[in-house]
C-alpha positions in Angstrom: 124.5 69.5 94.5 124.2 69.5 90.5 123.2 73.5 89.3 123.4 72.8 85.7 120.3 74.1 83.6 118.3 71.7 81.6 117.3 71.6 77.6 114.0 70.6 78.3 111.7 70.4 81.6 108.5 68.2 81.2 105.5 69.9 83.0 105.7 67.8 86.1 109.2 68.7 86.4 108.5 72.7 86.5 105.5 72.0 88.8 107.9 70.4 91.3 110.4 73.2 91.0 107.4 75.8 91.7 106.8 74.2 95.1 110.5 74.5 95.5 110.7 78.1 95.0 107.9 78.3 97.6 110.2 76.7 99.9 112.4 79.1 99.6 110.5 82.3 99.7 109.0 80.5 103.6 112.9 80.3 104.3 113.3 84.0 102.9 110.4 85.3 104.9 110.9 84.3 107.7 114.9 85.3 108.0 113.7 88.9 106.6 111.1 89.1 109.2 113.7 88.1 112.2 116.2 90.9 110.4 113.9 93.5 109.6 111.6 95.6 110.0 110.5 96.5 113.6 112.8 94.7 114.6 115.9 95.8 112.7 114.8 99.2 114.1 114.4 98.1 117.4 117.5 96.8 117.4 119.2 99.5 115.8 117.7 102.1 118.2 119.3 100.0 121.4 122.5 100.8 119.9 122.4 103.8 119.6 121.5 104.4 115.9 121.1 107.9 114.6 118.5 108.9 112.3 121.2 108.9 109.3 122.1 105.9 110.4 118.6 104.4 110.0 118.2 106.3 106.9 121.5 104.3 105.6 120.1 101.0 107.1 116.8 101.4 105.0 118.9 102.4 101.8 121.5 99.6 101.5 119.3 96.8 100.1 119.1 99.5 97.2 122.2 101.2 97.3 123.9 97.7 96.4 121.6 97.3 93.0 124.4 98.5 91.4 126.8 95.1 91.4 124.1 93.7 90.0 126.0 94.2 87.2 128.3 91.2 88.5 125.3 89.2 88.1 124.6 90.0 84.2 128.8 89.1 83.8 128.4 86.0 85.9 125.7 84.6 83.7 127.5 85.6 80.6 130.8 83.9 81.7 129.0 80.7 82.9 125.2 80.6 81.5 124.2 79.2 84.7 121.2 81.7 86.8 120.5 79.0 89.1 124.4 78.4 90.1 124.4 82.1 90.5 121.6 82.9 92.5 122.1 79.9 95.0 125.9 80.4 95.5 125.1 84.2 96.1 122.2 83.8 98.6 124.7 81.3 101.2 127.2 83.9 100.6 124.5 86.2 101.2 123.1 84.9 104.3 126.3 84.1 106.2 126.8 87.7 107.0 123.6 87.8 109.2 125.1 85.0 111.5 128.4 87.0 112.0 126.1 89.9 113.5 124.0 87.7 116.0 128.0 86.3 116.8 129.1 89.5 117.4 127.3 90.7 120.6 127.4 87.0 121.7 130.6 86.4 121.7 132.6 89.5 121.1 130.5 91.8 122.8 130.0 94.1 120.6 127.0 97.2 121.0 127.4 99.8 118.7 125.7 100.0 115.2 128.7 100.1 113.1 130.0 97.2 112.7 125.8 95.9 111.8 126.0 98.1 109.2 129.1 96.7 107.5 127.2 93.2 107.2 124.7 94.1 106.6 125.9 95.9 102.9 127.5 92.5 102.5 124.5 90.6 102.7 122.8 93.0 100.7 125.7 93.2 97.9 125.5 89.2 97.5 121.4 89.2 97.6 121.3 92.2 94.8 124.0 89.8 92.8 121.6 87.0 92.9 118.3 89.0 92.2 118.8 89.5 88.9 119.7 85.5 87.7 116.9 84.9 89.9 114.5 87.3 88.3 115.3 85.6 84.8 115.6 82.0 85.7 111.8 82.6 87.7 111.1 84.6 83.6 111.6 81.3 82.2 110.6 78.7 84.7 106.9 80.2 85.7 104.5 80.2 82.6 103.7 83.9 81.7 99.8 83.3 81.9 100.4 82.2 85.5 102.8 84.6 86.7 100.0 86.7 88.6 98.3 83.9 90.3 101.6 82.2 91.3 103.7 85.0 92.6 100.3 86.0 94.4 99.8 82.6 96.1 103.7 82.7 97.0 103.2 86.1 98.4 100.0 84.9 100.4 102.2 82.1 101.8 105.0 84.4 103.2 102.6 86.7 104.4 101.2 84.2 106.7 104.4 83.2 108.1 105.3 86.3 108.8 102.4 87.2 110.8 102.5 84.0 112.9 106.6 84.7 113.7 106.7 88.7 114.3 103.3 88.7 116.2 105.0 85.6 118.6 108.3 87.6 118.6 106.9 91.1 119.1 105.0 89.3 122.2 108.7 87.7 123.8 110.7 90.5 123.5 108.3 92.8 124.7 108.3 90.4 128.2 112.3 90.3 128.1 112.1 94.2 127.6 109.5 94.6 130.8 111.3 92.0 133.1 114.9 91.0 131.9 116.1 93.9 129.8 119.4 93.3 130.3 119.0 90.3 128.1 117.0 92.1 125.6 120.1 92.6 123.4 121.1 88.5 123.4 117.8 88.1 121.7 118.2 89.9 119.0 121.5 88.7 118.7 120.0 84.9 118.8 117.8 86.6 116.1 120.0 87.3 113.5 122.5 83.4 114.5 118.5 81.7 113.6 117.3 84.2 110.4 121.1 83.3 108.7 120.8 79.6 109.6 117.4 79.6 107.8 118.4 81.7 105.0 121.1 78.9 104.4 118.8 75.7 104.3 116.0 77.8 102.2 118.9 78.6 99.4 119.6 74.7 99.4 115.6 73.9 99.2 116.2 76.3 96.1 119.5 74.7 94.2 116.7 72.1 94.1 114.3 74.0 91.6 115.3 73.4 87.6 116.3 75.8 85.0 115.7 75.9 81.7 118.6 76.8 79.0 119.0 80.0 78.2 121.7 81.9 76.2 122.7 85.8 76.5 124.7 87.6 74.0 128.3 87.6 74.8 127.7 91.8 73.3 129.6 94.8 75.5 128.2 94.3 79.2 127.3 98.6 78.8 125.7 98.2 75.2 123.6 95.3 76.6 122.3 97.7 79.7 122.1 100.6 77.5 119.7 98.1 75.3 116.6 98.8 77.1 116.7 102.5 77.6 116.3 102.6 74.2 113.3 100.5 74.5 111.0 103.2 74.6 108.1 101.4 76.6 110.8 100.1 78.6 111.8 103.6 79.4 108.9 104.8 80.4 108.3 102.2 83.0 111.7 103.0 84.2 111.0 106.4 84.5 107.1 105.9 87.0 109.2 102.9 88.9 112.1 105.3 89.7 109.4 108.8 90.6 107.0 106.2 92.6 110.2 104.6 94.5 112.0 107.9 95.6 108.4 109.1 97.1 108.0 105.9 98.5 111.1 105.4 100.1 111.6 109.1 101.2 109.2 108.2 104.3 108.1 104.7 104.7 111.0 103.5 106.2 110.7 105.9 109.1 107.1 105.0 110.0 108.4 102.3 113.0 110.7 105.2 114.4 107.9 107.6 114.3 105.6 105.1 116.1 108.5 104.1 118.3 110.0 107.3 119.4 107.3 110.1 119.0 103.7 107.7 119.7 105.8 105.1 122.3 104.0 102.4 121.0 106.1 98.8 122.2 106.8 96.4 119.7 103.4 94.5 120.5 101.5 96.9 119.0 103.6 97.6 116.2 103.6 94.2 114.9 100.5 94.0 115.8 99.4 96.8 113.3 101.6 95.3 111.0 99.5 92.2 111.0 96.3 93.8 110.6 98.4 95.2 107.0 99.4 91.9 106.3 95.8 90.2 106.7 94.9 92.8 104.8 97.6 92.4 102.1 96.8 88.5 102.2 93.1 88.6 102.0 93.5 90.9 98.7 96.4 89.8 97.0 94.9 86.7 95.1 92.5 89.4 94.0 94.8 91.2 92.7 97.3 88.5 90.9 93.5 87.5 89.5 92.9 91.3 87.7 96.6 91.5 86.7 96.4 88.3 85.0 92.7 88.8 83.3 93.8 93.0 82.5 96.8 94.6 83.3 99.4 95.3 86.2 99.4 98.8 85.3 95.2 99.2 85.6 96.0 97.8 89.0 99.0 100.5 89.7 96.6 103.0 88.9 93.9 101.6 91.3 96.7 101.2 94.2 99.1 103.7 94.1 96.5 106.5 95.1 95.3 104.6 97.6 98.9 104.3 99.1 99.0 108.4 98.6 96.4 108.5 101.1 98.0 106.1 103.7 100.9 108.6 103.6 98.6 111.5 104.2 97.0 109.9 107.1 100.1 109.6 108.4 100.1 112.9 109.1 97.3 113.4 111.7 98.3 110.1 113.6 99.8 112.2 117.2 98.1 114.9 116.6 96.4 114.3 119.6 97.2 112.4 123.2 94.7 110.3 123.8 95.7 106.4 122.9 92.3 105.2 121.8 92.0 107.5 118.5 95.5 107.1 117.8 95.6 103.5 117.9 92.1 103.2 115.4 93.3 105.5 113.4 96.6 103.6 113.0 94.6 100.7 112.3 92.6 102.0 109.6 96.3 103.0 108.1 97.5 99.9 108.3 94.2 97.6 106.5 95.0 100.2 103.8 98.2 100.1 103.2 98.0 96.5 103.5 95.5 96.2 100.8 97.5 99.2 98.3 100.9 97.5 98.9 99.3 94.1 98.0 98.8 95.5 94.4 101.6 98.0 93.9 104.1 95.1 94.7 103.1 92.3 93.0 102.1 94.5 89.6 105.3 96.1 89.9 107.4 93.2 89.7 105.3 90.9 87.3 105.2 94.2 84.4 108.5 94.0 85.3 109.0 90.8 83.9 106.5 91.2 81.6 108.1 94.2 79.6 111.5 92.5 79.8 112.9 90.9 76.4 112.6 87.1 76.8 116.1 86.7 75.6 117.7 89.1 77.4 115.4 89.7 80.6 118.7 89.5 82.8 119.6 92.3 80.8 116.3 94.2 80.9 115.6 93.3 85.0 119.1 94.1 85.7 118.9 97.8 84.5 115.7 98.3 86.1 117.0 97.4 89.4 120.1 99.1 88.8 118.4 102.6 87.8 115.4 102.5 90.3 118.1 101.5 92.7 119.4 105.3 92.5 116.4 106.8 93.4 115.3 103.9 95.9 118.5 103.9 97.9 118.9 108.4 97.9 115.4 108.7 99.5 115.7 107.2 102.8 119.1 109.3 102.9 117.6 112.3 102.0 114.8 111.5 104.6 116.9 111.3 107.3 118.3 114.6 106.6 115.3 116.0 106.1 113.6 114.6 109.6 116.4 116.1 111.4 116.1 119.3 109.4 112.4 119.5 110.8 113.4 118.3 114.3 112.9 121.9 115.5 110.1 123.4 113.4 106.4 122.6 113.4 104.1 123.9 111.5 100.2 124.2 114.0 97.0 124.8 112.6 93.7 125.5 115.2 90.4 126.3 115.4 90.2 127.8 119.1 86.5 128.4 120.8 86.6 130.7 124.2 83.8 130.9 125.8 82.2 131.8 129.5 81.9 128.4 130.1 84.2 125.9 127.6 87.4 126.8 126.2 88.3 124.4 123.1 91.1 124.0 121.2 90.8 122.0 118.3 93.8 120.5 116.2 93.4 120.7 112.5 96.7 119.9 111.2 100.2 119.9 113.5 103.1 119.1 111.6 106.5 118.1 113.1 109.9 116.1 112.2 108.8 113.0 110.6 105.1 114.5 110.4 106.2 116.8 107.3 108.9 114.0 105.5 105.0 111.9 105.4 103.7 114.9 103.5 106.6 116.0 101.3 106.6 112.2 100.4 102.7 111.7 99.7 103.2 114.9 97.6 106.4 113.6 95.5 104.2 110.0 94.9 100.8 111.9 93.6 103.5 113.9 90.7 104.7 110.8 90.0 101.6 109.1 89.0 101.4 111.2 86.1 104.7 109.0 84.4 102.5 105.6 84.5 100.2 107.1 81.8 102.7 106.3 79.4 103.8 102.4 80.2 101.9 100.7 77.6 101.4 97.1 78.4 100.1 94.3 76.3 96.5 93.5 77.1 96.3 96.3 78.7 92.3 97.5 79.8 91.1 100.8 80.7 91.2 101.6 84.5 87.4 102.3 84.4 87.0 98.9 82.7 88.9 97.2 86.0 86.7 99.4 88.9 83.8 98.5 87.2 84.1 94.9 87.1 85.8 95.4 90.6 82.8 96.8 92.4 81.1 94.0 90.4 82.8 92.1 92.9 82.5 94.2 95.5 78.8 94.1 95.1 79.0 90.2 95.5 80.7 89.9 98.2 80.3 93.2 100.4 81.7 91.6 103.3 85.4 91.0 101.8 85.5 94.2 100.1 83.4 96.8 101.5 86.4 99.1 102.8 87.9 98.5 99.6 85.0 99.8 97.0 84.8 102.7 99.2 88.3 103.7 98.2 88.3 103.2 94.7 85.2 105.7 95.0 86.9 108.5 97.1 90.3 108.0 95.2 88.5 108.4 91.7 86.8 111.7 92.6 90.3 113.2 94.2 92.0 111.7 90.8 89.6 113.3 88.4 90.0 116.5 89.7 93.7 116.9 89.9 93.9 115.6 86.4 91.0 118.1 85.1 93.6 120.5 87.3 96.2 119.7 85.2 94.6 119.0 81.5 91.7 121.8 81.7 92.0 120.7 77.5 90.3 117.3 78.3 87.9 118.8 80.4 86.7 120.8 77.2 87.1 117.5 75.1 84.9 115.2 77.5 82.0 118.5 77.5 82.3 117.7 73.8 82.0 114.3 73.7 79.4 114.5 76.5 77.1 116.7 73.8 76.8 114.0 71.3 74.3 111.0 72.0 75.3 107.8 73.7 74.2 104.6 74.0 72.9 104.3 78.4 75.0 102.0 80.2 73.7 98.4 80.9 71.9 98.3 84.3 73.6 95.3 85.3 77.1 97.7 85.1 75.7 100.3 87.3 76.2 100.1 91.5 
């Protein structure tokens, strides 16, 4: 297996090594989807797990960011990203075996020993993030970096609906009629998702890399580097607020459906495929407006919409009857699929984008390493919280008593994980205010983006009807907040608004 990096890569050469890094992400997605998610909360809850425990679960892939500061010293010592990320994602991977091994053959059942592998194969993945972060810098042309990173993500996507929705379907009929053997098949699981991770990292070493060279300067003065970057910073500083709020509650969303709604895993994955659908049918969209504007005018588009999908969260229960649970749920779901679609792929690729060419490892590498903090504390400090708010709730009525109909109706009832969604929803709407100050090149107004969006939307109602109506709620919510907290503006815009302007062109109107 020859890993060394070449001089020069003709154009066929880097098209070939594009289709390999496909490869690879199918091999990736579909070991993370027998790992994770629902299911690595299924599995943890049927032994036994805690909600600390699951909090620590949801925090490790984080929590390990910092050795990626191995990775920076590895590619000093040897100049070699793709040597680095392949030999770290086997070494990675091989942990994941060892858990489906240990029920299997040394009947093991409790969650500890899960845990402890699982930070292994998280410490070796966060080592090989960062060289493969760079080496992807340098390999995928910049002017394709939305489209291609949107079509890889469209790929994965489909995979992983095709294997959780089969998966949620089996072990839901080993739960119902052999549950004793319910715990073998997650064990069989994890022995398939390692032995897959393994062959996608050799369809990888296959990929080529072009030279680089990184300063052989203090490991600390390189990191410090880009905090003094002050564009840099600023980025650092949204990524860090928006990942905290993020993190504080997502990762409980499958408990709260599991333990407080009873949903099985059918219609959990379920949901979840309805998000991805909806993360795959808008994802090209997206890589398309990132690439023709800016990631951060689609950050601003997405995020709020995401702030509403946490809101929502908090009125799905509220009452017992399954029917308006389960649509509700649904229209939580197409949403977030459609938000996350955005906020990942724009996060990732201005990421790349702000990074120094020469030293992206560098620039990626403290990114990950300082967003890591927050990331990997707020699933902690969730858990904590949702047992803190185990016994309180918070009910608000509208009671009607009459001769002949008493009604009670539920306006807001808040409870354990209920109030970590709102505390969370609340902690990603301050953080919006930080992205104001990324500046990124090519950047266009956020108007400039929904206008030529509903554009589209007007063209094709059918694809994005659901999604037009958003961007109009989300605007009105957003203007007032901001007017909220910059009454200046307001007096500024009344200003402006005095002196003649030119009308808009009809065609730009809805």
């Amino acid at each position: 297996m020859k890993l060394n990096p070449a001089s020069n890569l003709s154009e066929a050469e880097i098209k070939t090594g594009l289709k390999y890094v496909i490869g690879d992400g199918l091999a990736t997605e579909a070991m993370t989807t027998l790992t994770g998610g629902a299911f690595l909360v299924a599995f943890a809850l049927l032994l036994g797990a805690t909600n600390f425990e699951i909090g620590l679960m949801a925090a490790l892939p984080t929590l390990t960011n910092v050795f990626q500061l191995a990775s920076i010293w590895l590619v000093r010592r040897y100049n070699n990203r793709r040597a680095i990320s392949v030999i770290c994602s086997l070494l990675a991977r091989v942990p994941l075996i060892i858990i489906g091994i240990l029920p299997l053959v040394a009947g093991i059942t409790t969650i500890q020993p899960v845990i402890f592998f699982l930070f292994f194969y998280y410490l070796f993945a966060s080592i090989a993030g960062p060289s493969w972060n760079a080496w992807m810098k340098d390999l995928v042309p910049e002017q394709l970096l939305g489209t291609y990173f949107a079509k890889r993500a469209r790929n994965m996507q489909l995979l992983n609906v095709l294997l959780s929705i089969s998966l949620a379907f089996f072990i839901d009929h080993i739960k119902d009629h052999f549950a004793s053997y319910e715990l073998m098949v997650y064990a069989v699981m994890f022995v398939v998702a390692g032995s897959v991770g393994v062959i996608g990292a050799l369809v990888l070493s296959k990929a080529p890399e072009p030279q680089s060279t990184l300063t052989n300067e203090n490991i600390f003065r390189l990191l410090a580097r880009p905090l003094k970057d002050a564009n840099f910073r600023s980025l650092l500083v949204f990524n860090s607020a928006w990942l905290f709020a993020f993190n504080l509650a997502t990762p409980f969303f499958n408990v709260f459906m599991m333990k407080t709604l009873g949903l099985s895993l059918s219609y959990i994955i379920g949901l979840t495929i309805l998000s991805q659908l909806a993360s795959i049918s808008t994802v090209r969209m997206w890589g398309t407006f990132s690439d023709r504007y800016s990631n951060k005018s689609v950050l601003a588009i997405c995020t709020p919409l995401y702030i509403f999908v946490l809101i929502a969260w908090c009125f799905a229960g509220i009452y017992s009857r399954f029917l308006p649970n389960i649509i509700l749920l649904a229209v939580i779901f197409i949403v977030s699929g459609i938000a996350t679609a955005g906020i990942n792929l724009s996060l990732i690729n201005i990421g790349l984008k702000l990074a120094s060419r020469n030293e992206s490892i560098v620039y990626l590498s403290a990114k990950n390493i300082i967003t890591s903090v927050f990331a990997s504390v707020a699933p902690l400090v969730g858990g904590l919280l949702a047992d803190y708010f185990t016994q309180r709730r918070l009910l608000i009525n509208i009671e009607y008593t009459g001769p002949k109909l008493n009604k009670v109706l539920h306006l807001v009832s808040l409870h354990e994980w209920n109030f970590l969604f709102l505390i969370g929803a609340a902690l990603a709407f301050i953080s919006l205010e930080f992205l104001g100050q990324v500046k990124e090149t090519g950047e266009v107004e956020k108007d400039e983006v929904i206008r030529v969006m509903r554009s589209s939307i007007r063209n094709n109602l059918k694809d994005y009807f659901l999604i037009g109506q958003l961007i109009g709620l989300q605007e009105q919510l957003w203007g007032i907040f901001r007017r909220t907290l910059h009454p200046e503006k307001k007096s500024k815009k009344k200003d402006a608004d005095a002196e003649p302007v030119q009308k808009d062109d009809p065609e730009d109107q809805l």
